[in-house]
N, C-alpha and C positions, 0 to 999 in steps of 0.2 A: 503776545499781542491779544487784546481785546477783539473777540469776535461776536455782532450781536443782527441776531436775523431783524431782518426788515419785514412785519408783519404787515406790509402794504405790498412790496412786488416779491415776496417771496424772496430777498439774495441774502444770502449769509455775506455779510461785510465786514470787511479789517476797521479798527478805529480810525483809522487814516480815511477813508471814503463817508464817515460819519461826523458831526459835529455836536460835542455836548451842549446841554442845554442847561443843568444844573439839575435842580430839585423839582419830582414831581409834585402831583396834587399840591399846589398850595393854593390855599383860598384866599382871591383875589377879590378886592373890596373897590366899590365902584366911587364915583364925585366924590359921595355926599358923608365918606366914611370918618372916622376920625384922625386927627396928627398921630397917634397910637395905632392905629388898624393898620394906615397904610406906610408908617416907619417899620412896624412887625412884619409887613410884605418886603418890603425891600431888604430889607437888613438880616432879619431872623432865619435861618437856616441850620438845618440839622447835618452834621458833618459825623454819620456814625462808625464807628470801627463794625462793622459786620453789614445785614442786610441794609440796602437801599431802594428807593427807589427812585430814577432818574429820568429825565429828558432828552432825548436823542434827535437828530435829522440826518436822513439821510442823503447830505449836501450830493454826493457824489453820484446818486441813483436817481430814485423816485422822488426828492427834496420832501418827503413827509416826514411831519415829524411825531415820534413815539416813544412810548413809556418804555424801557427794562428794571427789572429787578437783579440785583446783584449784588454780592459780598463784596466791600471792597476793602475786606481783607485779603482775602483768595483770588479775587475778582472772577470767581463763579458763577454763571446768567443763571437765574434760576425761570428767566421767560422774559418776552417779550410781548406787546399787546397796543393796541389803538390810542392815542392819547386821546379820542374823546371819551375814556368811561371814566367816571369818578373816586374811582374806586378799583386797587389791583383784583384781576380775575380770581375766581375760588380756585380753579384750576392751577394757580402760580400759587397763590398764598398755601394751598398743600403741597408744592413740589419745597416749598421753603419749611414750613412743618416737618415733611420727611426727612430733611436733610437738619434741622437747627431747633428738634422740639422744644419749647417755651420762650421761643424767639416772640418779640413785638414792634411796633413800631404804631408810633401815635393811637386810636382807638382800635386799629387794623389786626389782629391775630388770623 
């Protein structure tokens, strides 16, 4: 079972107490964008054999919702972190380094 801390009230939670969200970081384009920009928001999504990084809520808890990074191959967390930053912590992106050297994902190393 999927276990991924809630870095809002502190609980380590089963996937059962959480509800995915899909893909994080995707840049979302606002009215005035184009038939292209905002079919590539909807539609286009990265489904990788190895690191990800996802959208979480904690339905069952705090109802906040936040970023993990994880293999979903292993389904290995390599962190959890605030879904307002834009960008995975340096702190997680070396805990994924240590474990996966020359791994990437989009500009992110």
């Amino acid at each position: 079972m999927l276990i991924l801390h809630c870095p809002y009230c502190g609980v380590d939670a089963e996937e059962t107490e959480l509800h995915a969200g899909g893909e994080a970081h995707l840049k979302r384009f606002g009215p005035h964008s184009s038939d292209e920009d905002f079919e590539t928001y909807l539609f286009a999504r990265e489904n990788p054999k190895g690191v990800h990084f996802e959208r979480w809520r904690h339905a069952n808890g705090c109802g906040k919702w936040f970023h993990a990074a994880r293999c979903t191959a292993t389904l290995e967390v390599f962190g959890t972190y605030s879904a307002q930053v834009t960008t995975p912590p340096q702190a997680i992106r070396d805990a994924i380094t240590a474990k996966r050297p020359g791994w990437s994902w989009r500009d992110v190393q």
